[in-house]
C-alpha positions in Angstrom: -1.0 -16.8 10.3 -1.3 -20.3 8.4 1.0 -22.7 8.1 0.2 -24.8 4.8 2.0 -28.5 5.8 0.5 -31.7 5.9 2.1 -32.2 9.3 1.4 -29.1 11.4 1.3 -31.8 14.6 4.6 -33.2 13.5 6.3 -29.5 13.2 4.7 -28.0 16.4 6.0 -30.8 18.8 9.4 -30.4 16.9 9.9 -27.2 17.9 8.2 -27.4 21.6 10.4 -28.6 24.7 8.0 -30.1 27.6 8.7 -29.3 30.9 8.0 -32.3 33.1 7.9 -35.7 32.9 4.5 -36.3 32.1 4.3 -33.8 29.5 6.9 -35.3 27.7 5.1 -38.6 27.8 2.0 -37.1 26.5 4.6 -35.4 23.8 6.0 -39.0 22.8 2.2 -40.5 22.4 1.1 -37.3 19.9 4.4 -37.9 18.2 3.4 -41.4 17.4 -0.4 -40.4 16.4 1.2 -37.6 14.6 3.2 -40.8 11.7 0.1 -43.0 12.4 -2.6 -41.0 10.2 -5.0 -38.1 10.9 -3.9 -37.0 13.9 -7.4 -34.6 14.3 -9.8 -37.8 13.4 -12.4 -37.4 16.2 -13.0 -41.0 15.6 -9.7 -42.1 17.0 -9.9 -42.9 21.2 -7.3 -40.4 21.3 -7.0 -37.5 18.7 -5.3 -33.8 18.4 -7.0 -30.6 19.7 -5.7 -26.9 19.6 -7.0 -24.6 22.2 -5.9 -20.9 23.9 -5.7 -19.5 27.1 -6.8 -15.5 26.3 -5.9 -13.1 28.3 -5.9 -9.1 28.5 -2.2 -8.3 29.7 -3.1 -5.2 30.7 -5.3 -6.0 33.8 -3.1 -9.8 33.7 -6.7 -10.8 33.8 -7.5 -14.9 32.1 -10.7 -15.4 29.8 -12.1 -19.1 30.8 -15.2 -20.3 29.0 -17.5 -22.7 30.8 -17.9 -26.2 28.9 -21.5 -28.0 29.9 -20.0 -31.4 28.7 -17.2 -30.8 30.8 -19.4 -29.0 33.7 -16.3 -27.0 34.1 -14.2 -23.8 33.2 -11.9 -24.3 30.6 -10.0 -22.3 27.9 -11.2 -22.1 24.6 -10.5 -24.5 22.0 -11.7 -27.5 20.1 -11.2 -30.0 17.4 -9.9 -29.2 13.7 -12.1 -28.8 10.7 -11.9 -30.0 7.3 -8.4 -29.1 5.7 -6.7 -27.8 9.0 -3.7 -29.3 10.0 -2.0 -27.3 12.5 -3.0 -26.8 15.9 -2.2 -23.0 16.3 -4.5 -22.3 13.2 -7.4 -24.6 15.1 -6.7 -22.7 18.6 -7.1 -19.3 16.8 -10.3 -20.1 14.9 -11.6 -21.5 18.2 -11.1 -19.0 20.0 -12.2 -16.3 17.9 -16.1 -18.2 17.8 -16.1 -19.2 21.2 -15.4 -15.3 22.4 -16.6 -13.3 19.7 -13.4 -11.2 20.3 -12.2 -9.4 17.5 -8.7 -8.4 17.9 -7.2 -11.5 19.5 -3.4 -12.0 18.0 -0.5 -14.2 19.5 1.5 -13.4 22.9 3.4 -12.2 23.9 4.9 -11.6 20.2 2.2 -10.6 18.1 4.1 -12.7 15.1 4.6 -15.9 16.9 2.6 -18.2 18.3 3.2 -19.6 21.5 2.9 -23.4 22.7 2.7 -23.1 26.3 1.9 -26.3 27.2 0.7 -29.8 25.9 -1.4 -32.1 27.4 -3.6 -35.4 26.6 -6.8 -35.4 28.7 -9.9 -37.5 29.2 -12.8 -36.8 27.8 -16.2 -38.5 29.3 -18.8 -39.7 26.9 -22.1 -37.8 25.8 -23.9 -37.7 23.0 -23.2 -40.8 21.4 -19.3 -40.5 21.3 -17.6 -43.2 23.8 -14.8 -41.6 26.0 -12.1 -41.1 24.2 -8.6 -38.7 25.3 -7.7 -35.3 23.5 -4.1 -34.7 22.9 -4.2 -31.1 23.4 -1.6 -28.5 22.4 -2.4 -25.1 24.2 -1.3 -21.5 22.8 -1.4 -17.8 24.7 -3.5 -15.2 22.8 -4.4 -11.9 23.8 -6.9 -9.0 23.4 -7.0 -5.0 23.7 -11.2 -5.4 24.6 -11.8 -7.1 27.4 -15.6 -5.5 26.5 -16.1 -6.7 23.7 -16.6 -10.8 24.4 -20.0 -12.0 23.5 -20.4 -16.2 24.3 -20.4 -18.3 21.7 -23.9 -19.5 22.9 -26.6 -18.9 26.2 -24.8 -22.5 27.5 -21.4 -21.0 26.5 -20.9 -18.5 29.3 -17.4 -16.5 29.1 -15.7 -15.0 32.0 -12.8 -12.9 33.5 -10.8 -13.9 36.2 -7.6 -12.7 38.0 -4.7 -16.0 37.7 -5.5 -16.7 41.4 -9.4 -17.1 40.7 -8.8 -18.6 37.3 -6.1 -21.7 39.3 -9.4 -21.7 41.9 -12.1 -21.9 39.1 -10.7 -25.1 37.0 -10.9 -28.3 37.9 -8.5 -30.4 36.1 -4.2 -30.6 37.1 -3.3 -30.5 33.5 -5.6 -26.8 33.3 -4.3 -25.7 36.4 -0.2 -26.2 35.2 -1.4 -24.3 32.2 -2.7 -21.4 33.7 0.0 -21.4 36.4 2.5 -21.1 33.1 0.3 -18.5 31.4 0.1 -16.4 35.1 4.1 -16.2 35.2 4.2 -14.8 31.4 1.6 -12.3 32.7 3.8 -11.4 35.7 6.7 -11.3 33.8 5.4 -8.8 31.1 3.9 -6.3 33.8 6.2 -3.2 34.0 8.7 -3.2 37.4 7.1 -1.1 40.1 10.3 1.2 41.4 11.0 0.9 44.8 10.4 3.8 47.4 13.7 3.9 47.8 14.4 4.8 44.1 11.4 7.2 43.7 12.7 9.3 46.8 16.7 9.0 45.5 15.1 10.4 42.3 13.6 13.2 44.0 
């Protein structure tokens, strides 16, 4: 799914409502860089990002991918290339190279994409870029084939965890509140155990 605007920033954050104070400052500052220029200019001390938590729903299991710059375990996700402008196109391009994963489609609806959380973050400098923040805007996807992931390099290394493991694993607040949001979509879309109670009425 591509959205062809010259805006994609501007539209996302119009239709997103943050859920705590601090993400709605961080929304207020990417709507500003969103009227000021090229919101995705990796020049710019702060600039946009698009990136996905993956998950299989089947096992409510998270993918996190382990970022040497960062020296932590992140989601996927990255900067825009040439001619993309919305952040839910960059997020699903990401992913796809940094997982290998073939099958990967929005959730939980299949046909439309879900902002589950934005957040600007610091990034340190390395390899001749000064430290600079990325205004990141964070989406669900999901696979069928947990199998199937192949890292997107030997330095890339991509793992499953259980929500619990996944909160554990990552180091930053902003990562954590994601994957905290992500864990109650996966708890909510895991089908009601009947009671004892039930099953034996039943019988």
């Amino acid at each position: 799914m591509t959205l062809h605007s010259t805006n994609g920033l501007a539209e996302a954050l119009d239709e997103y409502t943050p859920q705590s104070d601090a993400e709605a400052r961080d929304v207020v500052r990417l709507r500003a860089l969103a009227v000021e220029g090229d919101p995705w200019d990796r020049s710019t001390p702060l600039h946009a990002t698009g990136s996905a938590v993956v998950v299989h729903p089947d096992s409510a299991r998270i993918l996190l991918r382990w970022h040497e710059r960062m020296q932590a375990w992140l989601q996927v996700g990255g900067h825009g290339d040439a001619g993309e402008t919305h952040p839910f196109d960059i997020a699903l391009r990401e992913a796809r190279e940094e997982t290998g994963l073939p099958d990967l489609a929005w959730w939980p609806d299949p046909a439309r994409p879900l902002l589950v959380h934005v957040a600007i973050v610091p990034v340190p400098a390395a390899r001749g870029e000064p430290q600079h923040e990325h205004g990141d805007l964070r989406y669900v996807l999901a696979t069928k084939r947990p199998a199937d992931v192949i890292p997107e390099s030997g330095s890339a290394e991509v793992r499953w965890f259980t929500p619990n493991d996944a909160l554990a694993a990552v180091p930053q607040d902003s990562t954590r509140e994601t994957i905290e949001r992500v864990a109650q979509l996966l708890q909510r879309s895991r089908p009601a155990v009947p009671s004892r109670t039930h099953v034996e009425r039943r019988r």
